[in-house]
C-alpha positions as CSV (number, residue, x, y, z in Angstrom):
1,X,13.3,0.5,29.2
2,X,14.5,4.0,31.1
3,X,15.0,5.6,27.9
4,X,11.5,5.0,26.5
5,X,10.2,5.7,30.4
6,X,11.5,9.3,30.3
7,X,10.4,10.0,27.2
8,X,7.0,9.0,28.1
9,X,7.5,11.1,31.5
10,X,8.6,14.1,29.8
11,X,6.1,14.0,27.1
12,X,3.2,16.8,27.2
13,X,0.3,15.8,24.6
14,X,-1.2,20.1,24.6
15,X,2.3,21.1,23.0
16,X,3.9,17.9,21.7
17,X,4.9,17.9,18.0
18,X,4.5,15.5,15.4
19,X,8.1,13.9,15.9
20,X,7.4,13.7,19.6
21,X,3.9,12.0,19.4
22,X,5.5,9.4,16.8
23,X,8.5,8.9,18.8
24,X,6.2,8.5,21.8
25,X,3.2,6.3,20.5
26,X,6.4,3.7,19.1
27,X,7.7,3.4,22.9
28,X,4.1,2.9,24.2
29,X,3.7,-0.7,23.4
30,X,6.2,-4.0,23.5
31,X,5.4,-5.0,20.1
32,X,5.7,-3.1,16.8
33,X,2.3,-5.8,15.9
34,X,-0.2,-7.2,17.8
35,X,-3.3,-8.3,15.9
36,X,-6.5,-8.5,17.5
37,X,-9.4,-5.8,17.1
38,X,-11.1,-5.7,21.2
39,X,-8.5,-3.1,22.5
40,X,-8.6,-0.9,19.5
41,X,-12.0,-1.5,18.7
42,X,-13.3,-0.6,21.9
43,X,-11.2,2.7,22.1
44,X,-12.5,3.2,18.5
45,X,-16.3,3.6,19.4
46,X,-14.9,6.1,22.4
47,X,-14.3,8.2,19.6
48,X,-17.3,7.6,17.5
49,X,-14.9,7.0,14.9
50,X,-16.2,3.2,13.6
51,X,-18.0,4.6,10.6
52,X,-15.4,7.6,9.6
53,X,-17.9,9.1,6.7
54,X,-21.2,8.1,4.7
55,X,-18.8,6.2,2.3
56,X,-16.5,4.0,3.2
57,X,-13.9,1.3,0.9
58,X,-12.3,-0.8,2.8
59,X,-9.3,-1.9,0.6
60,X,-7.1,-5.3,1.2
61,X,-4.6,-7.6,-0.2
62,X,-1.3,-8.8,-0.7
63,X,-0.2,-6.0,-3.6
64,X,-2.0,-3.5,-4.9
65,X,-4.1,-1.8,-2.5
66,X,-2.0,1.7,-3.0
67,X,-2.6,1.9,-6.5
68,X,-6.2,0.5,-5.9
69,X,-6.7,3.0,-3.2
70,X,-5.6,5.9,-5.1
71,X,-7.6,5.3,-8.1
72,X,-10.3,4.9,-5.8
73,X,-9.8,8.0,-4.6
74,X,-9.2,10.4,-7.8
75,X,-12.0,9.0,-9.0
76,X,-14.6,10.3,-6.5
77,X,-13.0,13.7,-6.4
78,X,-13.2,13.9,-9.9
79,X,-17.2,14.2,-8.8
80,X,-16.7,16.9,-6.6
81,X,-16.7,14.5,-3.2
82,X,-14.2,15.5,0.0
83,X,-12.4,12.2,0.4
84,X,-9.9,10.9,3.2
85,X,-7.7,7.8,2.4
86,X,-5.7,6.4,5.2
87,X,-2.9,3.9,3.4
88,X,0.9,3.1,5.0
89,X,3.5,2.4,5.3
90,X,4.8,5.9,4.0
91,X,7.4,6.4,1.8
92,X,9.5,9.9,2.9
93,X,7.1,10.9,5.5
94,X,4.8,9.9,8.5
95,X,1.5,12.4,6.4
96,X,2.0,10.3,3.6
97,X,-0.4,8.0,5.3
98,X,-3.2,11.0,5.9
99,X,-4.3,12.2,2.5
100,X,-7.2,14.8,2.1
101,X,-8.2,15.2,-1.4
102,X,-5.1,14.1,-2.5
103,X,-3.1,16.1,0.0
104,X,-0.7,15.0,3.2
105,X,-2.7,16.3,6.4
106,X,-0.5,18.8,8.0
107,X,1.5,18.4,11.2
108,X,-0.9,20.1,13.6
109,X,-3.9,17.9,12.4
110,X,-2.2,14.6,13.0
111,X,-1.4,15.9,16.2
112,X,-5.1,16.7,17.1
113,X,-5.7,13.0,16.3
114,X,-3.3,11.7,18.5
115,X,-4.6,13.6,21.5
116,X,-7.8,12.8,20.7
117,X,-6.9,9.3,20.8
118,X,-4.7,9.5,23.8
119,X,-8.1,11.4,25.8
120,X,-10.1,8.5,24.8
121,X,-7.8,5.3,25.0
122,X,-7.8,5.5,29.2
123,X,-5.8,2.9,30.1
124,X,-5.9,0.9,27.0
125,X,-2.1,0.0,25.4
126,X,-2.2,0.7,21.5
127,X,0.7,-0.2,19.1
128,X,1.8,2.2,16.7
129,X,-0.4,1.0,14.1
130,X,-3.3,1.6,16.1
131,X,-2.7,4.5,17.8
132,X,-2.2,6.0,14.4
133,X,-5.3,4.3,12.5
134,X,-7.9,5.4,15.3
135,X,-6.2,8.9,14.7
136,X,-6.8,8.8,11.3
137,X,-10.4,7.7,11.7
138,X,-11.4,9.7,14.0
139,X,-9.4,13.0,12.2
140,X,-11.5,12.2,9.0
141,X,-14.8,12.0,11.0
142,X,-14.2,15.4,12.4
143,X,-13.8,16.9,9.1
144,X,-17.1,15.4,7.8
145,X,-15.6,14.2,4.2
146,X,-18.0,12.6,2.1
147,X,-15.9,9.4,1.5
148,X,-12.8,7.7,2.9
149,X,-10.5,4.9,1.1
150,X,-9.5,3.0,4.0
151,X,-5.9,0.5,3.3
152,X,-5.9,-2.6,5.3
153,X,-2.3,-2.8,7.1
154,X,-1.5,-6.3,7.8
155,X,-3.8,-9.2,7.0
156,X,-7.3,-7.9,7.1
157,X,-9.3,-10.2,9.2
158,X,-7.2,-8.9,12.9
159,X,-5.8,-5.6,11.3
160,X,-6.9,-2.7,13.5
161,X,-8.3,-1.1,10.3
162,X,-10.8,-3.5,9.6
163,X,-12.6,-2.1,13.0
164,X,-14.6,0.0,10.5
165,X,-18.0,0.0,9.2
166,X,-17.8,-0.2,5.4
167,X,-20.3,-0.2,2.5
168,X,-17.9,-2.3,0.2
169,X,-14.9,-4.5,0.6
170,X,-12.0,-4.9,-2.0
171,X,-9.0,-7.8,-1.5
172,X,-6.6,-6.7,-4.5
173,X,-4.3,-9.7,-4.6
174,X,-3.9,-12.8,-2.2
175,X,0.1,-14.0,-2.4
176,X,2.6,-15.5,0.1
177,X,4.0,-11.9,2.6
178,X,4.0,-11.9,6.5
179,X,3.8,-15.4,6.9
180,X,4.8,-15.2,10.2
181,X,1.7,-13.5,11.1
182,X,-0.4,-15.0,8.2
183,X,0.4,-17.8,7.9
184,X,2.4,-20.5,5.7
185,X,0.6,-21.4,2.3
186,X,-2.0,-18.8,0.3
187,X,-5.2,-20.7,1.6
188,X,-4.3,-19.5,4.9
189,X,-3.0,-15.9,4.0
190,X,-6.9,-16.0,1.9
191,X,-8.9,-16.8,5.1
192,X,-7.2,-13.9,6.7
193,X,-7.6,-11.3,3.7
194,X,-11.0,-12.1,3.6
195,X,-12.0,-11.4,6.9
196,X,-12.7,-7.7,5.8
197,X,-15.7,-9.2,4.4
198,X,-19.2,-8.0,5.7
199,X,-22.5,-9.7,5.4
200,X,-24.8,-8.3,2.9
201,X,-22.1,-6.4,1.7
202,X,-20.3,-7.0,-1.8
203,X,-16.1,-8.3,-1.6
204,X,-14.8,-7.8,-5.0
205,X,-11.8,-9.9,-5.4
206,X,-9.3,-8.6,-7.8
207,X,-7.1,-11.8,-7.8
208,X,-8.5,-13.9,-10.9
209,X,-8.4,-17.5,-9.6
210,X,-8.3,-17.2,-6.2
211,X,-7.7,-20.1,-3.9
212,X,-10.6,-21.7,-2.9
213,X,-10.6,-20.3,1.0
214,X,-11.3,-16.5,-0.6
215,X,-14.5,-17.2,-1.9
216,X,-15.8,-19.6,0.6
217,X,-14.7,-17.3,3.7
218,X,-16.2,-14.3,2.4
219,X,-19.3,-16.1,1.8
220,X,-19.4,-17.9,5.2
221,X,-19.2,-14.1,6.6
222,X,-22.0,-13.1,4.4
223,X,-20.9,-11.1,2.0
224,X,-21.5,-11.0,-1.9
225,X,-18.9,-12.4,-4.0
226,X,-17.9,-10.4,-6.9
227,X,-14.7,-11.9,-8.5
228,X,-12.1,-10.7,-10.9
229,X,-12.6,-13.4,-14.1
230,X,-16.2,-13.5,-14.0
231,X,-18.3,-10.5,-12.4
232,X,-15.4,-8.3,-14.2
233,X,-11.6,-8.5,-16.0
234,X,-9.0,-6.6,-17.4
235,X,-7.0,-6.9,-20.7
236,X,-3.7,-4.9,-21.7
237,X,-4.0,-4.1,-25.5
238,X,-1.8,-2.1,-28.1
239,X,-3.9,1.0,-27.4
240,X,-4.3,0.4,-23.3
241,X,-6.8,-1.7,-21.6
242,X,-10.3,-3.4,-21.6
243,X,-12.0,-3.3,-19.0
244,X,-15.5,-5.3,-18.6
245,X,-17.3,-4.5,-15.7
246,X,-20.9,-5.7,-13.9
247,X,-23.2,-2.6,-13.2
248,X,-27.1,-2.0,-12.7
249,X,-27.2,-1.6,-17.0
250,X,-25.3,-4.9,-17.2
251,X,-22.1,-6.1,-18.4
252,X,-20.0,-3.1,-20.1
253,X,-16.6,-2.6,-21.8
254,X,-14.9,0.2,-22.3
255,X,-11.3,0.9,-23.4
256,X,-8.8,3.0,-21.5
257,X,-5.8,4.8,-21.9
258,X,-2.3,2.9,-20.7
259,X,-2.6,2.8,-16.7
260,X,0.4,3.8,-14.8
261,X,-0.9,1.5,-12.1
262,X,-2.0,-2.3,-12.2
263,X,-4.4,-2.8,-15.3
264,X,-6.4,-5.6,-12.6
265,X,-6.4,-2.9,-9.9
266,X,-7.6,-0.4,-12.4
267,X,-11.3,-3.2,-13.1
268,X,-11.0,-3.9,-9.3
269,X,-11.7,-0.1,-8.5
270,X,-14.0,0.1,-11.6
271,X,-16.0,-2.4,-10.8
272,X,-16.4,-1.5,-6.7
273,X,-17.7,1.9,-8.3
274,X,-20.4,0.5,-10.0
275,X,-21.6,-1.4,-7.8
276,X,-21.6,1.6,-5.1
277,X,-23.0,3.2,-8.3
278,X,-20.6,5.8,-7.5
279,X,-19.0,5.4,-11.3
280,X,-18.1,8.3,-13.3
281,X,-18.6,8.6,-17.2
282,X,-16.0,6.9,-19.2
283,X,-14.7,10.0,-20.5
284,X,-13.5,11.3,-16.8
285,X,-12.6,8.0,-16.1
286,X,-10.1,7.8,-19.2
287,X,-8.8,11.3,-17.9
288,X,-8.5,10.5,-14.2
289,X,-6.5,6.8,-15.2
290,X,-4.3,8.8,-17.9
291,X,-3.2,11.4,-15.0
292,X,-2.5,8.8,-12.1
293,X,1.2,8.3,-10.7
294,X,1.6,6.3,-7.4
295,X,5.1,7.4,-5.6
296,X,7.0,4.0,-5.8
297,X,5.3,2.3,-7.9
298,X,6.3,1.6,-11.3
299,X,7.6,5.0,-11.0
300,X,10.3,6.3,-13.5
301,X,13.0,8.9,-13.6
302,X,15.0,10.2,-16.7
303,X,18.8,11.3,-16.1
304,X,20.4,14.0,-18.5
305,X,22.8,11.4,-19.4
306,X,20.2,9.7,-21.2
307,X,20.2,6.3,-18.3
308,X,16.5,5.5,-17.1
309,X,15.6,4.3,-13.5
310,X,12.2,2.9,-12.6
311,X,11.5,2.5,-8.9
312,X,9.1,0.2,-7.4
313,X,8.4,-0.4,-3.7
314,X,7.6,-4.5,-5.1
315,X,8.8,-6.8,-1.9
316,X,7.7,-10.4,-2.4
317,X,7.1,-13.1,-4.9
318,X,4.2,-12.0,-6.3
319,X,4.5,-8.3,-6.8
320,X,8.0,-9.4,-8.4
321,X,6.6,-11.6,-11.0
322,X,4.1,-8.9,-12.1
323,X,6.9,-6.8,-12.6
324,X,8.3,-9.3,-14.9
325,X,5.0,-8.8,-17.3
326,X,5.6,-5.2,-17.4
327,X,9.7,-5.2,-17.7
328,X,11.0,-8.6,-19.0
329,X,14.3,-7.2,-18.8
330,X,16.5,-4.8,-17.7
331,X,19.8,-3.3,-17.9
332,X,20.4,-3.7,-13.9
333,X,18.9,-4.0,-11.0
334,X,19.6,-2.6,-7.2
335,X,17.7,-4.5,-5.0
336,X,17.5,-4.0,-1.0
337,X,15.5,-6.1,1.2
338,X,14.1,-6.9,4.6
339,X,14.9,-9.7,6.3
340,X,11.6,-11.3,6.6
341,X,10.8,-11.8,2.7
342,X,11.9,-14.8,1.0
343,X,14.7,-12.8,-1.1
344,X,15.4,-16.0,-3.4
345,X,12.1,-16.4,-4.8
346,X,11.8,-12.4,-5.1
347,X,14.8,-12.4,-7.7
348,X,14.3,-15.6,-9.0
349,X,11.3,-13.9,-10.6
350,X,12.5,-10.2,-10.6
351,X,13.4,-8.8,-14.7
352,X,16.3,-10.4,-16.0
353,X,19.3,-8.4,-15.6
354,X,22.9,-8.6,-16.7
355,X,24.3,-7.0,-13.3
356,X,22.3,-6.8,-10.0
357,X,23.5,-4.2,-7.4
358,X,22.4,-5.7,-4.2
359,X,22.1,-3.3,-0.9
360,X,22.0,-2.7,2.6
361,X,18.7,-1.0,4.0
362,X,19.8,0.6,7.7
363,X,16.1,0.0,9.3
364,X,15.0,-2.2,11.5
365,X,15.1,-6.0,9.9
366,X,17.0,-4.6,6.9
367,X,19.4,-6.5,5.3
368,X,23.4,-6.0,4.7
369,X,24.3,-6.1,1.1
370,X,26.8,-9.1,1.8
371,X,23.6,-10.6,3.6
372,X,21.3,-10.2,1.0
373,X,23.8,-11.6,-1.8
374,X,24.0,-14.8,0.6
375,X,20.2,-15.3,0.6
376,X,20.0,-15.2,-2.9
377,X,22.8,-17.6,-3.4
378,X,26.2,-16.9,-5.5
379,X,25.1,-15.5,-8.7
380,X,27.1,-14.1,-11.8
381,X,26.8,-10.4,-12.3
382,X,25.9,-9.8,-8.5
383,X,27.5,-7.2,-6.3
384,X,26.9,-6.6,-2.6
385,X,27.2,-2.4,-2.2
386,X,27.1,-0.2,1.0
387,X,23.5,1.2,0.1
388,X,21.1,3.0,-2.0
389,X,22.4,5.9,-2.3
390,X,26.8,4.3,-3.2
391,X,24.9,1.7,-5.9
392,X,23.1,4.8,-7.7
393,X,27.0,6.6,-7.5
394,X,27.8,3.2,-9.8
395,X,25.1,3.8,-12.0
396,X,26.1,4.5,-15.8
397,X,25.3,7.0,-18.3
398,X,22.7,5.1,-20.1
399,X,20.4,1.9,-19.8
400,X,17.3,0.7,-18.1
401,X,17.8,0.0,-14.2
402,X,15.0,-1.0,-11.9
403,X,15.4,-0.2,-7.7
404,X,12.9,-2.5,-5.7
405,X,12.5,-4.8,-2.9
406,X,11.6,-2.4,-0.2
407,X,9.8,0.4,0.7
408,X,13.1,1.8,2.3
409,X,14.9,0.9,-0.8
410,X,12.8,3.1,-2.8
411,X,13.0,5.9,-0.2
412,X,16.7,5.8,-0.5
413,X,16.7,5.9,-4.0
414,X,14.1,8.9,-4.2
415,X,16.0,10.9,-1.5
416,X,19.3,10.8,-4.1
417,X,17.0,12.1,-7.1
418,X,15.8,14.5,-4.7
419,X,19.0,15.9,-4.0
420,X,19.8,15.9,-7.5
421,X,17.0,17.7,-9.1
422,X,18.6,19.7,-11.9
423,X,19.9,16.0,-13.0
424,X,16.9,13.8,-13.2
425,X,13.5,14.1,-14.9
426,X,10.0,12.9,-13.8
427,X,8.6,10.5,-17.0
């Protein structure tokens, strides 16, 4: 394409800046995905960067792996360790997906990575995925952290992050997303999450039930099966949640505060701690779950007029219906979506809601409102808006509304309470 041709001939990696590396690295391959691990692999042990720190989680699944990741990583600050965790896709901004104890890795650092990436890659074509993963990897390795929480992309088994080295494996969920690259029923999409799995290494599997390709692949790989239901669980009670975990002492319980994440993802990262015997006391675990918010998910804003919004990035069937445990109903509901998820089965499941605001997302497979109302089918209470950003302007003074369907539906939605900050309130 000439366009992308001059921007490649005009770039210059020693003084390029963040928006011109990104910009660049997206025209640098035909696809936006290509899974396979050779070409990225290879450029990856260029760099040295296979085995990023002396700890490393690798964290997949179909839902879940933020929240997993994040409490993950709180939890090994909380004993003094320097931790990287590499997640995506962002929500506001590109550093979102470069955290270092908990903070976005500046502009200048993500640009190191890239030209340290570019050096090393030859004449090897990346994606964007890759090109930015290998940064990421090799970034933490230069800054010698003691641990990194590493977020599987796409799939697991061909995702360019699963090129690493880890010590333990975590598959959070197993559910029907990207079955265009996955594949069509959840034994398939299981076969692929488990490929993360590593032999003589534990996969804890936080999906109780799984189907029956989870445990059998990770096994065929080698690995040690740890599943959600057996080695380990999680209960919601009127004071929090249970959660019974498998260490070296044997099986324990201990009761937690209310989790603002996932109370499965909150045994899943329990339990990989303890085996890693990397666990903290239950006291600073109690603290550390009490003080954990995850942008975007199950996230909740308080306008002076009295109307509450809770946001959550939830995009397919599954991470819908676990919403439905949480909020059984609602007041409304905007909901924007791409077009590559199964929008009828999202909000056949989604809390019930007397009117549903549905939007347009202007990204790259997003749907029109009109668009979106067709996929769903003709439904009373439904209205097809302009965007985000017109449906909040509709909103009224009181009530319970929940924004989902998209990651790009909760950015919009966050970019309006941004702009409005004397109006809303973080709860």
């Amino acid at each position: 394409m000439p366009v992308e041709t001059s921007v490649v001939q005009a770039f210059d990696p020693a003084t390029a800046t963040l928006p011109q590396w990104l910009t660049r690295i997206e025209a640098m391959h035909p696809s936006e995905i290509e899974l396979g691990l050779e070409r990225v692999k290879q450029v990856g042990e260029r760099l040295a960067c296979l085995r990023p720190a002396p700890l490393v989680i690798l964290v997949g699944g179909t839902n879940g792996k933020g929240t997993t990741s994040a409490f993950l990583a709180a939890l090994l600050r909380a004993q003094g360790l320097t931790v990287g965790v590499y997640s995506s896709p962002h929500i506001h901004r590109y550093n979102e997906r470069v955290m270092l104890n908990g903070c976005e890795v500046a502009d200048d650092d993500l640009c190191a990575g890239f030209r340290a990436v570019e050096a090393a890659r030859g004449d090897t074509s990346l994606t964007y995925f890759e090109f930015g993963t290998l940064a990421a990897l090799d970034w933490f390795r230069r800054q010698q952290v003691d641990a990194c929480v590493l977020e599987i992309g796409l799939g697991g088994r061909l995702d360019a992050v699963n090129i690493v080295e880890p010590d333990i494996s975590l598959v959070t969920s197993i559910g029907l997303d990207h079955q265009a690259w996955l594949g069509d029923t959840v034994e398939q999409i299981a076969f692929e999450k488990m490929g993360i799995a590593r032999p003589g290494k534990a996969l804890v599997c936080g999906q109780p039930n799984p189907p029956a390709t989870a445990r059998t692949t990770a096994e065929s790989l080698g690995a040690v099966w740890i599943g959600q239901g057996s080695a380990f669980s999680a209960e919601r009670t009127e004071q929090g949640v249970d959660v019974c975990f498998t260490s070296a002492q044997g099986e324990t319980v201990w009761q937690l505060p209310a989790p603002h994440i996932p109370h499965p993802n909150v045994a899943t990262a329990i339990q990989a701690l303890a085996l890693l015997q990397r666990l903290p006391d239950q006291d600073t675990v109690a603290r550390v779950l009490a003080d954990l918010r995850v942008a975007g998910r199950f996230q909740s804003f308080r306008h002076r007029s009295g109307l509450l919004l809770t946001l959550d990035v939830a995009h397919n069937e599954q991470a819908a219906a676990y919403l439905s445990t949480r909020l059984p109903e609602v007041d409304g509901l905007i909901l924007g979506m791409l077009s590559d998820k199964d929008a009828a089965a999202v909000f056949r499941v989604l809390p019930h809601a007397e009117q549903t605001l549905v939007v347009g997302l202007d990204c790259w497979r997003g749907l029109s409102g009109p668009e979106l109302a067709q996929k769903i089918g003709a439904q009373d209470g439904v209205t097809a808006v302009a965007d985000v950003a017109a449906a909040m302007a509709q909103l009224p003074l009181a009530g319970h509304w929940l924004v989902c369907g998209s990651f790009y539906t909760v950015e919009a939605a966050l970019e309006v309470i941004k702009q409005e900050p004397e109006q809303w309130n973080s709860i």
